[in-house]
C-alpha positions in Angstrom: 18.5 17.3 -31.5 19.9 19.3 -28.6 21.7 17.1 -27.0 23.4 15.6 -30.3 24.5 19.3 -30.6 25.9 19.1 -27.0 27.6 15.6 -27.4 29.0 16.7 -30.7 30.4 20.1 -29.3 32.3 18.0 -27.0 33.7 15.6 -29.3 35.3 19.1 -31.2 36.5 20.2 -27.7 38.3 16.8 -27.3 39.9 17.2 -30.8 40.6 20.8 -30.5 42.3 19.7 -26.9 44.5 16.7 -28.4 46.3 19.1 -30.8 48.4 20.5 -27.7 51.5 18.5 -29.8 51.1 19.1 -33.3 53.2 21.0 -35.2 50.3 22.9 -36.7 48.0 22.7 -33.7 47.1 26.1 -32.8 45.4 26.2 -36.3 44.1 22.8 -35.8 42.6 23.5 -32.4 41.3 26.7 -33.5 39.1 25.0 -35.9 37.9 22.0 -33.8 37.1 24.7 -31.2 35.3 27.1 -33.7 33.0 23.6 -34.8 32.4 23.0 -31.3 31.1 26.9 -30.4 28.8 26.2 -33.7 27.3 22.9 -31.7 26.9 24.7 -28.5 25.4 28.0 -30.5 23.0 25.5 -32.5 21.5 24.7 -28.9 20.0 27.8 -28.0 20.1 30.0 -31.5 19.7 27.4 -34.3 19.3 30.4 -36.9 22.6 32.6 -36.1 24.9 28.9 -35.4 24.2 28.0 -39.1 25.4 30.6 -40.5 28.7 29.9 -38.8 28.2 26.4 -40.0 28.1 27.1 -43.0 31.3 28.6 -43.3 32.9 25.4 -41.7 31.3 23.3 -43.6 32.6 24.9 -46.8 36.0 25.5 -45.6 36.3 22.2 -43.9 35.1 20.7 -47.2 37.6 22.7 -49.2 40.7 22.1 -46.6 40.2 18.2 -47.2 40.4 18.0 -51.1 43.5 20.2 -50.7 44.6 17.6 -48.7 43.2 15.0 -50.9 44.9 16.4 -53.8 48.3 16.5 -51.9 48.2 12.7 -52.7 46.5 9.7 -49.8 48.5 7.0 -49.5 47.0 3.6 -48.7 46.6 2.5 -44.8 45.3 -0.2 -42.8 42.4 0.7 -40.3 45.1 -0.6 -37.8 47.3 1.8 -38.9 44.8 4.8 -38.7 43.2 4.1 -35.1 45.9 1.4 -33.8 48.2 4.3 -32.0 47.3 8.3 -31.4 50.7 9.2 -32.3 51.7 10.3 -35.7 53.7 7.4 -37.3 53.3 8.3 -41.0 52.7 11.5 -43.0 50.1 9.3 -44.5 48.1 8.6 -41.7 48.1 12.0 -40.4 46.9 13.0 -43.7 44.0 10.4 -43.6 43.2 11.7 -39.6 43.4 14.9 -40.9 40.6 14.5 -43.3 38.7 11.9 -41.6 38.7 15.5 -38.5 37.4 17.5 -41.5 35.0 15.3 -42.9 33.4 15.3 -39.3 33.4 18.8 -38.8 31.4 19.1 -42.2 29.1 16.5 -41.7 28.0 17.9 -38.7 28.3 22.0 -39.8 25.8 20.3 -42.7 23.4 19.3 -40.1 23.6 22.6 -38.2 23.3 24.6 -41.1 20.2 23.0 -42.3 18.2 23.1 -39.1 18.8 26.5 -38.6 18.5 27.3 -42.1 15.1 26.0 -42.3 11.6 27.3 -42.3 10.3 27.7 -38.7 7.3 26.4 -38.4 4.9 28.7 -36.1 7.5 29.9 -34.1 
């Protein structure tokens, strides 16, 4: 599980490091970087990294259906992955969720592995 914490920190350093040119980005960044400091914490310290996780998890989860509730537009998978740069407010709204929805899927996974009963340890 380790090294899926590893590969996973560096997939939050990547999307904290893409948000150089987004109008929001330092908030943006800020949170892909604080998801990727979980993974790396979950390596060593499983127990203390979930707590952390469990703070992204809910606000990541609570971000989204703000997001969500702003409204989702439809778009085509070629529209979503088809070019990085933002071309509609409606696919940066769907990237922007599909970020978050990451982040808490893999906060989840942190926060019950560390939050789990150790077993003769």
């Amino acid at each position: 599980m380790r090294s899926r914490h590893v590969l996973f920190g560096l997939v939050f350093v990547l999307g904290a490091g893409v948000q150089y040119n987004d109008p929001d980005g330092m908030l943006w960044g800020a949170w892909y970087a604080g998801a990727a400091g979980a993974c790396f914490a979950a390596v060593r310290r499983p127990k203390e990294a979930a707590v952390g996780a469990v703070i992204l998890f809910l606000g990541s989860v609570a971000w989204a259906l703000a997001i969500v509730g702003g409204g989702m537009s439809p778009i085509t998978l070629a529209e979503l992955f088809g070019d990085l740069r933002m071309k509609t407010e409606g696919v940066e709204r769907w990237r922007e969720v599909g970020g978050l929805g990451l982040i808490a899927a893999w906060m989840l996974v942190i926060a019950i592995e560390g939050l789990r009963p150790s077993k003769g340890r």
